[in-house]
mmCIF file of the N, C-alpha and C atoms, coordinates in Angstrom:
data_MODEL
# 
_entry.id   MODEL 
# 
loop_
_atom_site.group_PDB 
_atom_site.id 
_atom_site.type_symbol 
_atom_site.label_atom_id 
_atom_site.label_alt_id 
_atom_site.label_comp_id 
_atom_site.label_asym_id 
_atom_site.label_entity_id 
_atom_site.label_seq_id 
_atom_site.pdbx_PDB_ins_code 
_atom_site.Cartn_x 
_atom_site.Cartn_y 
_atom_site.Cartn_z 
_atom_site.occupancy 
_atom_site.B_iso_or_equiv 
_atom_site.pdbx_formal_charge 
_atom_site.auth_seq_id 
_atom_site.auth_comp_id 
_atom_site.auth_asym_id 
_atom_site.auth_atom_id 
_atom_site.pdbx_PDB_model_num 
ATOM 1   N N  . UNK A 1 1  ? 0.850  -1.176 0.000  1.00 0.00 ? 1  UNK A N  1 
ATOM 2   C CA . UNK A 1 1  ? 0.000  0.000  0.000  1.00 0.00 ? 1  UNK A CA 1 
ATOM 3   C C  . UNK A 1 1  ? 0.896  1.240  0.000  1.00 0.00 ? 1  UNK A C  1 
ATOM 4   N N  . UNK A 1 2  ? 0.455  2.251  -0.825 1.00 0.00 ? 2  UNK A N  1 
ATOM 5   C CA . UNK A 1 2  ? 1.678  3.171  -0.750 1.00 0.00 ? 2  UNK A CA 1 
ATOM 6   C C  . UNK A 1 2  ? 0.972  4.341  0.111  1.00 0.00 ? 2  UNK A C  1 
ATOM 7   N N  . UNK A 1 3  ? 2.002  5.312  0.403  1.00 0.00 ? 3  UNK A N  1 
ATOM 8   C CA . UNK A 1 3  ? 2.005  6.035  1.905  1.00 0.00 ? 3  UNK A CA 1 
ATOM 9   C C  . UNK A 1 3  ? 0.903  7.469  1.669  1.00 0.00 ? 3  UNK A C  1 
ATOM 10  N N  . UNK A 1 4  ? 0.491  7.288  0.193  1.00 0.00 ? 4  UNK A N  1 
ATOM 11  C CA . UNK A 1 4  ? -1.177 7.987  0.481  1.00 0.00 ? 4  UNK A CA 1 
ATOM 12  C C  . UNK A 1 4  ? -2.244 7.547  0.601  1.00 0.00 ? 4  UNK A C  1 
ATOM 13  N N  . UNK A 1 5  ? -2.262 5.949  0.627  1.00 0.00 ? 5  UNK A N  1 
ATOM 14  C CA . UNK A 1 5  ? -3.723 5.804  1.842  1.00 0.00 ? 5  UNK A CA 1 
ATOM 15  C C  . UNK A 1 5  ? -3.440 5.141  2.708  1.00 0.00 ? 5  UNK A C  1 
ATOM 16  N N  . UNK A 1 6  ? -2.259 5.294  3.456  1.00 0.00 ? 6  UNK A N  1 
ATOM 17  C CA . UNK A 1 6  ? -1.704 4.580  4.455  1.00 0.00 ? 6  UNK A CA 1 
ATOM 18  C C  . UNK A 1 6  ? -1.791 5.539  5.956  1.00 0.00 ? 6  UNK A C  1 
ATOM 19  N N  . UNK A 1 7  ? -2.475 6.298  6.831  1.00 0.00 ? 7  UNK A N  1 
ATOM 20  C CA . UNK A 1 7  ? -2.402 7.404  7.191  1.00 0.00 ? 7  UNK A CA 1 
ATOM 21  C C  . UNK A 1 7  ? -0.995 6.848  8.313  1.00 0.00 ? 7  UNK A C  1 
ATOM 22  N N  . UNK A 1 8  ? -0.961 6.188  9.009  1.00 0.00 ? 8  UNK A N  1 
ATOM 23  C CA . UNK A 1 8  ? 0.158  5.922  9.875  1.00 0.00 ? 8  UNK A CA 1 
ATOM 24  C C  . UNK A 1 8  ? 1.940  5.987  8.746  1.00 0.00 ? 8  UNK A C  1 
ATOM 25  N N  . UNK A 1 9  ? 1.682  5.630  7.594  1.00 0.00 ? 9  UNK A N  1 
ATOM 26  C CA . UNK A 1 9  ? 2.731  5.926  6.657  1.00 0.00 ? 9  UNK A CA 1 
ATOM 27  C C  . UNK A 1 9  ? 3.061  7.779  5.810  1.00 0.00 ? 9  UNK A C  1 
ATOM 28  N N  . UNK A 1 10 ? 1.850  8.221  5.891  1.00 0.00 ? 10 UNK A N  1 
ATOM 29  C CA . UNK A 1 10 ? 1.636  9.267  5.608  1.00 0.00 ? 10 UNK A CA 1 
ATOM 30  C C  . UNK A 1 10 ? 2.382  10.265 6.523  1.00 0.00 ? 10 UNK A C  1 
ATOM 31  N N  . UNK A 1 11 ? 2.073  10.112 7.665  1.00 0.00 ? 11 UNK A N  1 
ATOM 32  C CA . UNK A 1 11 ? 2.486  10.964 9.195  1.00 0.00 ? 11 UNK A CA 1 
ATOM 33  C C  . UNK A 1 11 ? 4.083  11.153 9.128  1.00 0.00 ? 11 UNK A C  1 
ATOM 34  N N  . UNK A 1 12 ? 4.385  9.737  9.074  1.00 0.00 ? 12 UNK A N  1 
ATOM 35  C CA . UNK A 1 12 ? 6.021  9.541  8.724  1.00 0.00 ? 12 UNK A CA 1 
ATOM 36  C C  . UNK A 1 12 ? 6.101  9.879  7.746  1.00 0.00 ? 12 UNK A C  1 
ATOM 37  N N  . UNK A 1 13 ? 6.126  10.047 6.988  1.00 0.00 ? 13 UNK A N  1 
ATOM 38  C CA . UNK A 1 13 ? 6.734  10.753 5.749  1.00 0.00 ? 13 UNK A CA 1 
ATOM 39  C C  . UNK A 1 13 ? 6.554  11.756 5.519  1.00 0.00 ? 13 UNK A C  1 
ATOM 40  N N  . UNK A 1 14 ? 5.489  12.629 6.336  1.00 0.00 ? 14 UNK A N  1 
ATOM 41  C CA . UNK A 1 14 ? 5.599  13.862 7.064  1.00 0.00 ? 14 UNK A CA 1 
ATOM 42  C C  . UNK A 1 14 ? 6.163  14.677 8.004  1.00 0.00 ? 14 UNK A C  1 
ATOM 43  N N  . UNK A 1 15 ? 6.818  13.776 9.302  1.00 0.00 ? 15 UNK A N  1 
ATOM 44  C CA . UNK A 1 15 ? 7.415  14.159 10.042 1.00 0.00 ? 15 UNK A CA 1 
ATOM 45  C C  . UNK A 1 15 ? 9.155  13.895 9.478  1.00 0.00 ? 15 UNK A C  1 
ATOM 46  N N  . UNK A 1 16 ? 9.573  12.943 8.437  1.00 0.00 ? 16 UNK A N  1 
ATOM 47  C CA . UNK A 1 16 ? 10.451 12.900 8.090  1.00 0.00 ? 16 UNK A CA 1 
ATOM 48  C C  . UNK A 1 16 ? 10.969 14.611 7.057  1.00 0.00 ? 16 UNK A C  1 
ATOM 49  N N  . UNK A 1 17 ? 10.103 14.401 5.946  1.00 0.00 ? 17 UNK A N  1 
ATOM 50  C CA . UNK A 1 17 ? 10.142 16.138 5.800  1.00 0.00 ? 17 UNK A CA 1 
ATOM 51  C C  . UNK A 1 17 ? 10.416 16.893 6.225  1.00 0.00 ? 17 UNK A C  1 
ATOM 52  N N  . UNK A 1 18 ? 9.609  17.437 7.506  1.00 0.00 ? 18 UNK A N  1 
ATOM 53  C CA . UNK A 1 18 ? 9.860  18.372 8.301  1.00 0.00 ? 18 UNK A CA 1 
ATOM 54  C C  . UNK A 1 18 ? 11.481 18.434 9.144  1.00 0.00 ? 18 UNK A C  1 
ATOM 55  N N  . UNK A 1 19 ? 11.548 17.155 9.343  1.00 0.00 ? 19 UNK A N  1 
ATOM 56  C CA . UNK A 1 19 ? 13.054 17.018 10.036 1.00 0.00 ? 19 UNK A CA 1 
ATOM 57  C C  . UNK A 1 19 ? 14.239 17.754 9.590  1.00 0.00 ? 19 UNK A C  1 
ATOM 58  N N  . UNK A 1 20 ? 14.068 16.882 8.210  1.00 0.00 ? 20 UNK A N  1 
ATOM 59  C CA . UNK A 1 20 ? 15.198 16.681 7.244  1.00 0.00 ? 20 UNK A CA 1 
ATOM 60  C C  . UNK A 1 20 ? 15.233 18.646 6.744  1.00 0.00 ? 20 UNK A C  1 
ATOM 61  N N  . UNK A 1 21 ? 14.119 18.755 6.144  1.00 0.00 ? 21 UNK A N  1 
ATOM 62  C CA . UNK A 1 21 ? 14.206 20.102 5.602  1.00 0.00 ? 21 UNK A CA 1 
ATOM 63  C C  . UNK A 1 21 ? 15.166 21.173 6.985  1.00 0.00 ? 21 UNK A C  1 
ATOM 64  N N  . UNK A 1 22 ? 14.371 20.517 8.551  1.00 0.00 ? 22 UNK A N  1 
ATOM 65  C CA . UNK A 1 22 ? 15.449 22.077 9.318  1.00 0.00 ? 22 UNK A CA 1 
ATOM 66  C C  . UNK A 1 22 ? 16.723 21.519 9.170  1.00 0.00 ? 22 UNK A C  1 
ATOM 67  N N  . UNK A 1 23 ? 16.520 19.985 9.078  1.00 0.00 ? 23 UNK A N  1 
ATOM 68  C CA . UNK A 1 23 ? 18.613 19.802 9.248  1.00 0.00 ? 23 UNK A CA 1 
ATOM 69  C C  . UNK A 1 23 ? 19.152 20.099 7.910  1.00 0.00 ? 23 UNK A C  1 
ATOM 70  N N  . UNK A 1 24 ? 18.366 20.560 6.790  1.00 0.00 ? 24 UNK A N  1 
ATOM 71  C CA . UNK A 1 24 ? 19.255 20.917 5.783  1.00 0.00 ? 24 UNK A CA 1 
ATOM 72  C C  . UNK A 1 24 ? 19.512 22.800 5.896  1.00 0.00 ? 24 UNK A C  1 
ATOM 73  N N  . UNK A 1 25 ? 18.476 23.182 6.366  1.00 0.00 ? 25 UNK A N  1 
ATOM 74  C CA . UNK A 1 25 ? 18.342 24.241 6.381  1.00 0.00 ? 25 UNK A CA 1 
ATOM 75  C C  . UNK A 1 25 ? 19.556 24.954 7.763  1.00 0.00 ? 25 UNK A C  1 
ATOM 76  N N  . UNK A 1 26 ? 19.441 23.934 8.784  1.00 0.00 ? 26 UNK A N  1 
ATOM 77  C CA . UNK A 1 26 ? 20.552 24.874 9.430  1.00 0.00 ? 26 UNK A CA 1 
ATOM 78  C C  . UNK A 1 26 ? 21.854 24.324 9.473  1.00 0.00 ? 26 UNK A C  1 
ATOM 79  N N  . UNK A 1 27 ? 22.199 23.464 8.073  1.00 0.00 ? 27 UNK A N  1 
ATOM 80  C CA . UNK A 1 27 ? 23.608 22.950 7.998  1.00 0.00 ? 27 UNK A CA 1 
ATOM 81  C C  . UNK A 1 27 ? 24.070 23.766 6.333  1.00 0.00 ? 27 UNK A C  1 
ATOM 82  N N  . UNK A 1 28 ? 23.093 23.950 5.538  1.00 0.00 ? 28 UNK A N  1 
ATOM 83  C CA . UNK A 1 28 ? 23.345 24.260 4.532  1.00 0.00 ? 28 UNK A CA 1 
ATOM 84  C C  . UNK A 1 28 ? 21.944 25.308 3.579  1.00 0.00 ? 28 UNK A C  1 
ATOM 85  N N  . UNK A 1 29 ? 22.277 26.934 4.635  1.00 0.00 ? 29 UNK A N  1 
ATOM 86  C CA . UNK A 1 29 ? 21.099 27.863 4.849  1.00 0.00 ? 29 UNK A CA 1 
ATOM 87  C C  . UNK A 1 29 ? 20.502 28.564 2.884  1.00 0.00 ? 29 UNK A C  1 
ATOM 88  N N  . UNK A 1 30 ? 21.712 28.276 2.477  1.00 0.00 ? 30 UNK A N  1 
ATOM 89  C CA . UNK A 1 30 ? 21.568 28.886 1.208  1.00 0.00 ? 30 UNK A CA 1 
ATOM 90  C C  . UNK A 1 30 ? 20.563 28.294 0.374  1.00 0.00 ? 30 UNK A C  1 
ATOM 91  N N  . UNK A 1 31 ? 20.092 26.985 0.299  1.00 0.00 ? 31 UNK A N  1 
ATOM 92  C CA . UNK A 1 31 ? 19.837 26.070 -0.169 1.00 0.00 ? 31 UNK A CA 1 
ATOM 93  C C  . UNK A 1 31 ? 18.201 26.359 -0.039 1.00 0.00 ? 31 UNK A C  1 
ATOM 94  N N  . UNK A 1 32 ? 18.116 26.661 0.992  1.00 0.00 ? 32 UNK A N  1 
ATOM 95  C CA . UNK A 1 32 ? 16.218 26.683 1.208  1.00 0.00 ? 32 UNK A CA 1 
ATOM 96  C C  . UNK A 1 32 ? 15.843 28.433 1.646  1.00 0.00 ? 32 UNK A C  1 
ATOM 97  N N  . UNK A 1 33 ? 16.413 29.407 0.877  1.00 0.00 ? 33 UNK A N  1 
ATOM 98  C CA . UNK A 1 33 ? 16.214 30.521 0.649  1.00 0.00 ? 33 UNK A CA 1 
ATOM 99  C C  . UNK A 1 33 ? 15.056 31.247 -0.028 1.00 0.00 ? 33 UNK A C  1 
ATOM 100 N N  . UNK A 1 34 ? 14.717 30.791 -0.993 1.00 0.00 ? 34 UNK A N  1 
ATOM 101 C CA . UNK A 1 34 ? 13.819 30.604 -1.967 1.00 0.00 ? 34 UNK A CA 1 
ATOM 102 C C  . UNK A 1 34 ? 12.446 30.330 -1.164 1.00 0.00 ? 34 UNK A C  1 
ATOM 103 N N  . UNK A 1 35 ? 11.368 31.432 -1.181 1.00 0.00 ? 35 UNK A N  1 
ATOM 104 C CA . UNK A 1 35 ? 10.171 31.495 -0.198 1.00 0.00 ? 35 UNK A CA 1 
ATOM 105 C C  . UNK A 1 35 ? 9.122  30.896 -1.545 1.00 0.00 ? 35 UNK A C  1 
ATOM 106 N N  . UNK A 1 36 ? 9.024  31.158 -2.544 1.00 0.00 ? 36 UNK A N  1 
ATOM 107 C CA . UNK A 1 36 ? 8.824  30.596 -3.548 1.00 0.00 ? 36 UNK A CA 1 
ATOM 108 C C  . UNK A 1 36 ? 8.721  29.847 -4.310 1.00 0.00 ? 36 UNK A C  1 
ATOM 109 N N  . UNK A 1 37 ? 7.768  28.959 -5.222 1.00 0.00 ? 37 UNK A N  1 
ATOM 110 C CA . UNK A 1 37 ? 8.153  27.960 -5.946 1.00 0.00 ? 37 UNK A CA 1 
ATOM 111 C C  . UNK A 1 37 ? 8.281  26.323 -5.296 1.00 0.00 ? 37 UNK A C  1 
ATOM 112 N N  . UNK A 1 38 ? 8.664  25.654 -6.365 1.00 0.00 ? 38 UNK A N  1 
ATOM 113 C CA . UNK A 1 38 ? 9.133  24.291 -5.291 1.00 0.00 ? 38 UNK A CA 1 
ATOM 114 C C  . UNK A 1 38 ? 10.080 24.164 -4.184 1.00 0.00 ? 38 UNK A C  1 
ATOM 115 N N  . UNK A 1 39 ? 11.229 24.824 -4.240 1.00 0.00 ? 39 UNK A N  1 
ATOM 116 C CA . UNK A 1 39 ? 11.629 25.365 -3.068 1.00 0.00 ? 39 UNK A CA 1 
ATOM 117 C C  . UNK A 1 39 ? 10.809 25.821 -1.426 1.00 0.00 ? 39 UNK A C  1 
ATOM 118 N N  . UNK A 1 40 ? 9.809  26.366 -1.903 1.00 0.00 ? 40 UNK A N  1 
ATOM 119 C CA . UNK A 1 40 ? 9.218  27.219 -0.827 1.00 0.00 ? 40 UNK A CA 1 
ATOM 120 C C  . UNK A 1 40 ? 8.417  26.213 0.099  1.00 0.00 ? 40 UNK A C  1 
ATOM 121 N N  . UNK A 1 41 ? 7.941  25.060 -0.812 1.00 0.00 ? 41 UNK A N  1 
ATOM 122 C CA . UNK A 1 41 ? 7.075  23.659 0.469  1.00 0.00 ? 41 UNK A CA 1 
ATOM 123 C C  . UNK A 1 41 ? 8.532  23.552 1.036  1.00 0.00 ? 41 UNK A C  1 
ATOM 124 N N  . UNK A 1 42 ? 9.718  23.194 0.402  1.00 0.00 ? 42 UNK A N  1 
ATOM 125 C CA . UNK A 1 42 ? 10.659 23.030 1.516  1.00 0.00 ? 42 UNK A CA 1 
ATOM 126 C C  . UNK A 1 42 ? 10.957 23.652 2.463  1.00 0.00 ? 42 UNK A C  1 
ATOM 127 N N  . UNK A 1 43 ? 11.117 24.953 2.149  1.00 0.00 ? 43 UNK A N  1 
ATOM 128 C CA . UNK A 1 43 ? 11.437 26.170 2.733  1.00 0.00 ? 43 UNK A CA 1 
ATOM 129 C C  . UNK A 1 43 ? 10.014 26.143 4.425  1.00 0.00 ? 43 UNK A C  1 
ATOM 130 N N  . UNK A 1 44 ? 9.185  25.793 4.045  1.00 0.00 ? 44 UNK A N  1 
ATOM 131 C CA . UNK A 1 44 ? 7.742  26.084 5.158  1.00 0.00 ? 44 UNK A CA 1 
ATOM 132 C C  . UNK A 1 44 ? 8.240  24.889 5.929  1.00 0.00 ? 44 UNK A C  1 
ATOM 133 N N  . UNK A 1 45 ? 8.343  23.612 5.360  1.00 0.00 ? 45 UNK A N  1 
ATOM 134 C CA . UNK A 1 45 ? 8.510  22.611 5.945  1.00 0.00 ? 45 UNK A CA 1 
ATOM 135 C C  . UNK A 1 45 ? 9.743  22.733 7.121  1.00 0.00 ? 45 UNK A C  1 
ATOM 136 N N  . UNK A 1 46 ? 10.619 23.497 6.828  1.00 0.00 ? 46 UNK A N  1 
ATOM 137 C CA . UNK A 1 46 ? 11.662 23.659 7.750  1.00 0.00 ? 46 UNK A CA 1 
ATOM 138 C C  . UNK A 1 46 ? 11.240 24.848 8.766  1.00 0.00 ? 46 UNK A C  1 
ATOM 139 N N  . UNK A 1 47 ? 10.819 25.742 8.604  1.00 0.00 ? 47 UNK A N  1 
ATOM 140 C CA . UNK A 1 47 ? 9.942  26.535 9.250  1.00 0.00 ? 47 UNK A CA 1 
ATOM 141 C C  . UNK A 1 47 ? 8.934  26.174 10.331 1.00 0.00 ? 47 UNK A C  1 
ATOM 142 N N  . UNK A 1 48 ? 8.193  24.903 9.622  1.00 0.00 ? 48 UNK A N  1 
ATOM 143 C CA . UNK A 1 48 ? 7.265  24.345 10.705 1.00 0.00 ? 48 UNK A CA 1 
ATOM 144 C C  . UNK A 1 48 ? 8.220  23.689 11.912 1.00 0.00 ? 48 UNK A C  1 
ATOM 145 N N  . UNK A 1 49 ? 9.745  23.346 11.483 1.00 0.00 ? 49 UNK A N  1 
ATOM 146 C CA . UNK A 1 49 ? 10.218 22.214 12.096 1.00 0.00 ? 49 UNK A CA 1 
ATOM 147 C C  . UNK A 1 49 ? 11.412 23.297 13.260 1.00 0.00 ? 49 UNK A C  1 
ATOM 148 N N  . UNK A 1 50 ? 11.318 24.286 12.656 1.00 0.00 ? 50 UNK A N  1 
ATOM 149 C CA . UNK A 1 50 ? 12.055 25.855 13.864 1.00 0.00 ? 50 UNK A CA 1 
ATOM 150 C C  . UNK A 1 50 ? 11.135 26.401 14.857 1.00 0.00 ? 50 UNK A C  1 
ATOM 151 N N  . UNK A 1 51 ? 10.052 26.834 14.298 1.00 0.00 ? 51 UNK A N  1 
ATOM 152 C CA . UNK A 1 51 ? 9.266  27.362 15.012 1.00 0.00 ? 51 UNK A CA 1 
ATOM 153 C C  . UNK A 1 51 ? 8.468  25.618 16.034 1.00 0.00 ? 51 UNK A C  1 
ATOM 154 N N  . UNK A 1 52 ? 8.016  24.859 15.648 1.00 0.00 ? 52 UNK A N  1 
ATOM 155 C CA . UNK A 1 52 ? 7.375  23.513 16.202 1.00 0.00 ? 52 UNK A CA 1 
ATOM 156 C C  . UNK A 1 52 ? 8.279  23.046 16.843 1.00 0.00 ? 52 UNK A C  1 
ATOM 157 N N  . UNK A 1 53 ? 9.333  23.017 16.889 1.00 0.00 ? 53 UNK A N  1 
ATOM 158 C CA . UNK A 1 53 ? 10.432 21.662 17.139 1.00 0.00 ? 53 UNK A CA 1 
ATOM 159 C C  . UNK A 1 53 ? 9.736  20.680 18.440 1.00 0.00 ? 53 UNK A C  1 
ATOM 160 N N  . UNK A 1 54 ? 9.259  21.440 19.504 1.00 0.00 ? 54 UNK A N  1 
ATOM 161 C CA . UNK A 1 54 ? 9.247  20.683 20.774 1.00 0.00 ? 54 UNK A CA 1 
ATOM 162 C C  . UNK A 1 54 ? 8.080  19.580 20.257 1.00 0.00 ? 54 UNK A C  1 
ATOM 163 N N  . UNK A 1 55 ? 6.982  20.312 19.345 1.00 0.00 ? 55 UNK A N  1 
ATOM 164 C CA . UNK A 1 55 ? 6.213  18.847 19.069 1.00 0.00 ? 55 UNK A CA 1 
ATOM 165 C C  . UNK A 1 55 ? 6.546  18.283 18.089 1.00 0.00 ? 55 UNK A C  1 
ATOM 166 N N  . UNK A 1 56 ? 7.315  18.427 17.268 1.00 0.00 ? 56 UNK A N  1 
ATOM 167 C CA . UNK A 1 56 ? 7.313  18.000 15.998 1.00 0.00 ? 56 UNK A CA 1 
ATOM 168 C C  . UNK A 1 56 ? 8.624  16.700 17.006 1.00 0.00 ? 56 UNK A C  1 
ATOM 169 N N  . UNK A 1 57 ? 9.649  17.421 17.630 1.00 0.00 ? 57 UNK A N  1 
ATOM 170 C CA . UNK A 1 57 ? 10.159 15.762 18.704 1.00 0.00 ? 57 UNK A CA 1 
ATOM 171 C C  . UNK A 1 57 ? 9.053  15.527 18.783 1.00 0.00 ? 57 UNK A C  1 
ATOM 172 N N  . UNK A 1 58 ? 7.873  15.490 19.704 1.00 0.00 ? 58 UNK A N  1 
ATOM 173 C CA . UNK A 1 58 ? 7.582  14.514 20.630 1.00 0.00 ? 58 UNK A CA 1 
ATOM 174 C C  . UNK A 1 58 ? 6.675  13.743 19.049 1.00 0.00 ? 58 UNK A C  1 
ATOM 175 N N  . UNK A 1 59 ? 6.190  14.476 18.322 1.00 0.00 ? 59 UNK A N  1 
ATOM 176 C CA . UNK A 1 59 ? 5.558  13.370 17.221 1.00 0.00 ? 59 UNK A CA 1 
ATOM 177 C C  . UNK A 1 59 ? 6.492  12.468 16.512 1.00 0.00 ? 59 UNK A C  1 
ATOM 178 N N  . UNK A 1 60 ? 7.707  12.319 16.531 1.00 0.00 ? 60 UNK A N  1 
ATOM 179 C CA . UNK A 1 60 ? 9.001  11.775 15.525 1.00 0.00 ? 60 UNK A CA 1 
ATOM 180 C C  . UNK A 1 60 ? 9.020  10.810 16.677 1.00 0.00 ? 60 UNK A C  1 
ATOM 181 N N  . UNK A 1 61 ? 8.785  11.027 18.129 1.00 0.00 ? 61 UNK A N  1 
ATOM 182 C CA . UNK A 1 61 ? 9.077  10.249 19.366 1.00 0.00 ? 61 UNK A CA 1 
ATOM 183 C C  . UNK A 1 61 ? 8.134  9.074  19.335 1.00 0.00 ? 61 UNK A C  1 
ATOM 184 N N  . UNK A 1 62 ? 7.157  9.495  19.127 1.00 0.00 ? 62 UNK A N  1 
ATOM 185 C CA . UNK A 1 62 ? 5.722  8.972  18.909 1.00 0.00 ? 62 UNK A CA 1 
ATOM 186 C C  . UNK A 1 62 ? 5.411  7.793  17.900 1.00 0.00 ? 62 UNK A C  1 
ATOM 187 N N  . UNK A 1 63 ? 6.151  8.170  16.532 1.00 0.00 ? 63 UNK A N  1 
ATOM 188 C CA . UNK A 1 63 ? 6.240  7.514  15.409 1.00 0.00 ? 63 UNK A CA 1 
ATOM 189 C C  . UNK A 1 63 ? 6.851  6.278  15.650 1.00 0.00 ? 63 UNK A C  1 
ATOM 190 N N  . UNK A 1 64 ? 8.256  6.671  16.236 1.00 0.00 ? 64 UNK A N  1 
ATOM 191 C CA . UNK A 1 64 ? 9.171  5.739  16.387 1.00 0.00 ? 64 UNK A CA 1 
ATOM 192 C C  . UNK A 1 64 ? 9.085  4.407  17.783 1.00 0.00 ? 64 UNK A C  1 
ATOM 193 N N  . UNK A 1 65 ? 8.175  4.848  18.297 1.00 0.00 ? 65 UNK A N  1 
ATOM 194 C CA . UNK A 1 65 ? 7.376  4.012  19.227 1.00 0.00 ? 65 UNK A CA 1 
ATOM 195 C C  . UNK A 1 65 ? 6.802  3.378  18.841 1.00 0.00 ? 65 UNK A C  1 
ATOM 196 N N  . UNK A 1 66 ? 5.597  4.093  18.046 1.00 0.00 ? 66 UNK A N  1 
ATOM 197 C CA . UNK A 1 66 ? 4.570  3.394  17.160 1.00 0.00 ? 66 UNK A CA 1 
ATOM 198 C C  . UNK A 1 66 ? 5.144  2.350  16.132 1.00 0.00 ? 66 UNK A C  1 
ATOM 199 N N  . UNK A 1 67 ? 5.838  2.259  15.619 1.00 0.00 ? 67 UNK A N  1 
ATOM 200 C CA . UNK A 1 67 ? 6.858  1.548  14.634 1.00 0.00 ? 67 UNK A CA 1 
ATOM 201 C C  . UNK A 1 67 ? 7.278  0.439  15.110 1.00 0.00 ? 67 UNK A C  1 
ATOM 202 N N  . UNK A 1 68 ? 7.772  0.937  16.379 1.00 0.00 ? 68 UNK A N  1 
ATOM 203 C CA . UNK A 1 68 ? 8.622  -0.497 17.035 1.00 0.00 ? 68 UNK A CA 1 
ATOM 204 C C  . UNK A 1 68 ? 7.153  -1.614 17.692 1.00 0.00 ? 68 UNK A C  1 
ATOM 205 N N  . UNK A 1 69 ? 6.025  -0.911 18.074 1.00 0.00 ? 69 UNK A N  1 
ATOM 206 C CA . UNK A 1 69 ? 5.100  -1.597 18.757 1.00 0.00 ? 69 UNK A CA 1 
ATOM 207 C C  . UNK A 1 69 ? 4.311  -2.330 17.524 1.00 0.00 ? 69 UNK A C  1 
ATOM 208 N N  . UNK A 1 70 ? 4.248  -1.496 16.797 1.00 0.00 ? 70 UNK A N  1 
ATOM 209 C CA . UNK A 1 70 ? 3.207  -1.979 15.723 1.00 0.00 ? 70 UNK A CA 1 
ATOM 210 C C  . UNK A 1 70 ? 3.692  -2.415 14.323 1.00 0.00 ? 70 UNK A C  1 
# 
């Protein structure tokens, strides 16, 4: 089943996004500059993951629980 009608696969591959985009963004800032365009879902996605961080852990925390249990 692929991870758009999967909602527990969906989440993860949502919270993976969000991750990845701030660790690219605060290792390599030039890159997700661009507020615009295809760039710019990246650009928000890292945004959600600066401004969110404390839940966006505890949901990555959550996942990875969920994963191992289920």
């Amino acid at each position: 089943m692929s991870a758009l009608f999967n909602f527990h696969s969906f989440l993860s591959v949502v919270l993976l996004v969000i991750c990845t985009c701030t660790y690219i963004k605060m290792q390599f800032p030039a890159i997700l500059e661009k507020r615009t365009g295809f760039r710019g879902f990246f650009w928000k996605a890292a945004r959600i993951g600066e401004r969110l961080s404390p839940w966006v852990a505890v949901g990555c925390f959550a996942m990875g629980i969920s994963i191992i249990i289920f």
